[in-house]
C-alpha positions in Angstrom: 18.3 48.9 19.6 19.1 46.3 22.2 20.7 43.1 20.6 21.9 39.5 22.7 25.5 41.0 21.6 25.2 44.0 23.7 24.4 41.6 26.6 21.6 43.1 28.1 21.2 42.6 31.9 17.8 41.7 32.6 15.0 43.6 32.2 13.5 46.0 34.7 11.1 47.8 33.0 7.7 49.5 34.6 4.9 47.2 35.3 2.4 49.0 32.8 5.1 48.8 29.9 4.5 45.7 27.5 7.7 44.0 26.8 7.9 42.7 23.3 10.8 40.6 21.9 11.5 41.0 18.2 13.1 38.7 16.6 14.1 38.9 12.9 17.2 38.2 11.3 16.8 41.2 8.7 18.5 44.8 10.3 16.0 46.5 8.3 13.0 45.1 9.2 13.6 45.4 12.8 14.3 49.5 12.1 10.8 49.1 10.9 9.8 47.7 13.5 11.1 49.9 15.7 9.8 53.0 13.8 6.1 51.8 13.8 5.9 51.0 17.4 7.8 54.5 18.3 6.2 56.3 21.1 3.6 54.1 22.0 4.2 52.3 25.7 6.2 49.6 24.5 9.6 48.2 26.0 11.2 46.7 23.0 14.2 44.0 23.1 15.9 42.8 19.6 17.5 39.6 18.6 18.9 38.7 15.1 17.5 34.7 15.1 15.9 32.1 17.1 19.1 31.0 18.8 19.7 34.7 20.3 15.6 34.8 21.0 15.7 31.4 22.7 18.7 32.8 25.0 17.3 35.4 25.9 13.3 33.8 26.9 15.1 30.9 28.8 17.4 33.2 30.5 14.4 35.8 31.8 11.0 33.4 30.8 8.7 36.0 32.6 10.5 38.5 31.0 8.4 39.2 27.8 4.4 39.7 27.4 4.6 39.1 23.3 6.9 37.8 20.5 7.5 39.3 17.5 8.6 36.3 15.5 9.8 36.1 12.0 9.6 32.6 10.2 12.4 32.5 7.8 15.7 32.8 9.7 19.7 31.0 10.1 21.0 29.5 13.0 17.1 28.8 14.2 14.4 29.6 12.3 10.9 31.0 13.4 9.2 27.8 13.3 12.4 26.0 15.1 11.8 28.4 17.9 8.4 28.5 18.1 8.0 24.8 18.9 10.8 24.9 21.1 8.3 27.2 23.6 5.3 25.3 22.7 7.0 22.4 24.2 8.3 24.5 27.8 5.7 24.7 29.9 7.2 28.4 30.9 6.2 29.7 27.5 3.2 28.0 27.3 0.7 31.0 27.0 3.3 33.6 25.9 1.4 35.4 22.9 3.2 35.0 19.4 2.7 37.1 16.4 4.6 35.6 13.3 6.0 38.3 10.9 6.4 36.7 7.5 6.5 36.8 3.8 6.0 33.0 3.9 1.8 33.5 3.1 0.5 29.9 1.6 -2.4 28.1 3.4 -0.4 25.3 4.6 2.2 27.5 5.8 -0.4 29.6 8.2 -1.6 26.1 8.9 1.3 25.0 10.6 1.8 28.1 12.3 -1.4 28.1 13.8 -1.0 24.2 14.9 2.0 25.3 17.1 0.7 28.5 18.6 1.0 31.2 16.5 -2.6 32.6 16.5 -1.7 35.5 15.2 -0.1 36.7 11.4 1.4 39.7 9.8 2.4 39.9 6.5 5.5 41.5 5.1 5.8 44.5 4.1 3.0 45.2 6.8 1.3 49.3 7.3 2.1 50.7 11.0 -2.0 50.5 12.0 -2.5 46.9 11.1 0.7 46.2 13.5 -0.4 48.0 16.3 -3.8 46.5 16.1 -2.4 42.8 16.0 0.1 43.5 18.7 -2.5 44.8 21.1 -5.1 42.1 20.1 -2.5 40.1 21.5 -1.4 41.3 24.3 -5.3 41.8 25.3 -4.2 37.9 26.3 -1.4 38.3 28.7 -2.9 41.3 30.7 -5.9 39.1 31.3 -3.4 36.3 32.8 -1.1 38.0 34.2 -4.1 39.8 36.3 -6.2 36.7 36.9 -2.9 35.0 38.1 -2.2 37.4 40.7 -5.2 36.1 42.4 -5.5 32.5 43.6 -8.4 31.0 45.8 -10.3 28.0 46.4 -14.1 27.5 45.3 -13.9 23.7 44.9 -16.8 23.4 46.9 -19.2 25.3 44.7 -21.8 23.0 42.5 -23.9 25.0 40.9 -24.4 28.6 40.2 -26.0 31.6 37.6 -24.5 34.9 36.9 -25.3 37.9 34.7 -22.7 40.1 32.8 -23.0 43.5 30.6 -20.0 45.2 30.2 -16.5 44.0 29.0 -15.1 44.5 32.6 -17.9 42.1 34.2 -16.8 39.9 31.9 -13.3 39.4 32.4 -14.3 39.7 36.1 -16.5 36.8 36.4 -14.2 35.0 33.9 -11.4 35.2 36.1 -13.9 33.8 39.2 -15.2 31.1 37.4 -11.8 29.8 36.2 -10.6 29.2 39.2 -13.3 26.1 39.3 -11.3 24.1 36.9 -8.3 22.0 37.4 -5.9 24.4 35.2 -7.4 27.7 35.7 -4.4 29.4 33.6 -5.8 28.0 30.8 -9.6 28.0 31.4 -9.2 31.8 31.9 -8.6 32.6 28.1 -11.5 30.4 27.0 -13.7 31.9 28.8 -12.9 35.1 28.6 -13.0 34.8 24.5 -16.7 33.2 24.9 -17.9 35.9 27.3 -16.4 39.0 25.2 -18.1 37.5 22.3 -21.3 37.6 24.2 -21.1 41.0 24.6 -20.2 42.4 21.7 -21.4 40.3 18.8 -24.3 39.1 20.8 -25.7 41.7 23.0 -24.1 44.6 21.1 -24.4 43.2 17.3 -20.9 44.2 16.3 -20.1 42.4 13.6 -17.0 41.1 12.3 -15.9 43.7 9.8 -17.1 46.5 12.4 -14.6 45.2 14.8 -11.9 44.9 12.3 -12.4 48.5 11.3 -12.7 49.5 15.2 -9.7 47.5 16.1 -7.2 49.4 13.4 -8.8 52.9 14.6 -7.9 51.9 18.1 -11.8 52.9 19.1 -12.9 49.2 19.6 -13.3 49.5 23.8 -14.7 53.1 23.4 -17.3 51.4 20.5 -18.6 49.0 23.3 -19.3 50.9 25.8 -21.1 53.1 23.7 -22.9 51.0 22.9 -23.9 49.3 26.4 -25.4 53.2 26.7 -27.9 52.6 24.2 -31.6 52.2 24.0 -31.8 49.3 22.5 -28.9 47.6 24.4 -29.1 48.8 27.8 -31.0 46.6 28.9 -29.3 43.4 27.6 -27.9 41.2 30.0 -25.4 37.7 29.2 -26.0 34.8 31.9 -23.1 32.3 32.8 -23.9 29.3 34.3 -21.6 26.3 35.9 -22.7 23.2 37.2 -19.8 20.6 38.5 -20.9 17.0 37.8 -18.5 14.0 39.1 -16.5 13.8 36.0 -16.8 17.2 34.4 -17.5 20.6 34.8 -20.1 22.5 32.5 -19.6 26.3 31.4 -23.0 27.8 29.6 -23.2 31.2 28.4 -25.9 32.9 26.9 -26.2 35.9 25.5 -29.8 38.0 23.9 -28.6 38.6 20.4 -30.3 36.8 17.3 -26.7 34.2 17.4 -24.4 34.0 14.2 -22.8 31.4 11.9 -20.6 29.4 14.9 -19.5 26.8 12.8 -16.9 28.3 10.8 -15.0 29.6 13.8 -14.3 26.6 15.7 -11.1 25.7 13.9 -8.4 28.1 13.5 -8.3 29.5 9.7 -5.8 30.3 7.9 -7.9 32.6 6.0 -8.3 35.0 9.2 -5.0 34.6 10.5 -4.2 38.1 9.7 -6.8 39.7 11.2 -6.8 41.5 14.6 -9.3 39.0 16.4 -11.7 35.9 14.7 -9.5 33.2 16.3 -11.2 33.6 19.9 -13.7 30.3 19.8 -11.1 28.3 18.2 -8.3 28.6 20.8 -10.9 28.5 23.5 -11.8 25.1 21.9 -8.1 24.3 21.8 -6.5 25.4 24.9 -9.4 25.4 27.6 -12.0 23.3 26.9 -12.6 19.8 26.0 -15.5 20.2 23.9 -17.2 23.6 23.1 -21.2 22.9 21.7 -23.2 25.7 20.3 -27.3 25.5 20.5 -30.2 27.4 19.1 -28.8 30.1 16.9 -26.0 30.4 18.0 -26.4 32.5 21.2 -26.1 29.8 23.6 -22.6 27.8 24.1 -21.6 25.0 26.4 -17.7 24.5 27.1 -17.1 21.4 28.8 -13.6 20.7 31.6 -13.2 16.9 32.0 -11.8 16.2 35.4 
């Protein structure tokens, strides 16, 4: 177990290993930890409270793909450190999953108003941590990819595109953001309102059947099952952008029979501990200055002021 005592040297791990920090004050919880995420292909890193954490982000800030974060703490608590990255622009899109036994509303609330999109609660089962943790690093392999990429396509106006598969999507995401002033952040947006077009519109998984997918670990192999099918093989999702002079205009549409949009455009404390349901609320938050829903639900604009 690596600890800021030992004084690590920094990290130089494999490209395809996840490095998560853990932070949590209790010895216990972080041989827990450490149990439940044994033998998967995760580079773990330890530190006893938000002081140690803080040290050792600000000493390697592209050091870490996740946080492990527990709220209650000495020296610096969760929350202390949590809107310490929030406001260093370094941290800005680092995933955090916040480990507590802290449950009220208001509590997730104010979690969710600094960041933390996603929520364990103590004591927590192995599969319901390994389905968070990979919900959330979904996020920083799709910008850490996009980012290795950079181009110009300011001179594009207007244009239509069709997606079916998961890997179209995050393709023509990644294209598409770089249109936008702050393409680091347009990229998660869209690639939350393009997934969702896909699967719960084209594909009609619904939100228990992704919960239940996303703790079996079967969610991916689910989808493209399901682009294989009769009934969905044909479907197709269509992406359009048009650049007027003071914004830009993102509409994606998808041939499913829509859903009940308005519920998930603020984050809710009530699905902060599931693996995924927060998608159209931090695309609302993060990347777009106004996301509008038409029809029944299968058709959403997200709007870039420039």
């Amino acid at each position: 177990m690596n600890t800021l005592a030992e004084k690590e040297p920094p990290l130089d791990v494999d490209a395809d290993r996840a490095r998560i920090l853990v932070v949590d004050d209790e010895p216990m919880n972080l041989e827990i930890i450490a149990e439940h995420l044994d033998e998967t292909n995760y580079h773990l890193v330890f530190a006893g409270n938000g002081a140690q954490a803080w040290e050792l982000l600000d000493r390697d800030p592209a050091g870490f793909h996740l946080v492990l974060l527990d709220r209650m703490m000495p020296v610096m608590s969760g929350m202390e450190l949590l809107a310490r990255m929030n406001g260093d622009r370094r941290f800005r899109h680092l995933p955090v999953v916040m480990q507590t036994a802290a449950a009220a509303k208001e509590q997730v609330a104010e979690g969710l108003r600094q960041g933390a999109y996603y929520y364990l609660t103590k004591p927590f089962e192995r599969v319901v941590l390994l389905a968070i943790v990979e919900a959330a690093l979904e996020q920083s392999r799709i910008r850490v990819g996009f980012l290795k990429e950079r181009l110009d396509y300011s001179t594009l106006c207007n244009a239509e595109f069709r997606f079916r598969s998961l890997d179209e999507a995050h393709r023509l995401a990644g294209f598409l953001a770089r249109l936008t002033p702050q393409p680091d952040q347009a990229i998660l947006g869209l690639c939350e309102l393009m997934i969702n077009a896909v699967e719960h519109g084209n594909l009609e998984i619904t939100y228990a059947e992704k919960s239940a997918f996303n703790e079996a670990g079967t969610w991916r192999n689910e989808v493209e099952r399901r682009l294989r099918l009769p009934q969905y093989e044909k479907r197709q999702a269509v992406a359009r952008f048009c650049r007027f002079w003071d914004r830009l205009e993102f509409e994606i549409t998808d041939e499913g029979c829509g859903f009940d949009w308005e519920e998930y455009l603020d984050m809710s404390p009530d699905r902060a501990y599931d693996s995924h349901g927060r998608g159209i609320a931090m695309a609302r938050i993060v990347s777009f200055s106004e996301i509008v829903y038409s029809g029944s639900g299968n058709t959403v604009t997200a709007t870039v002021r420039l």
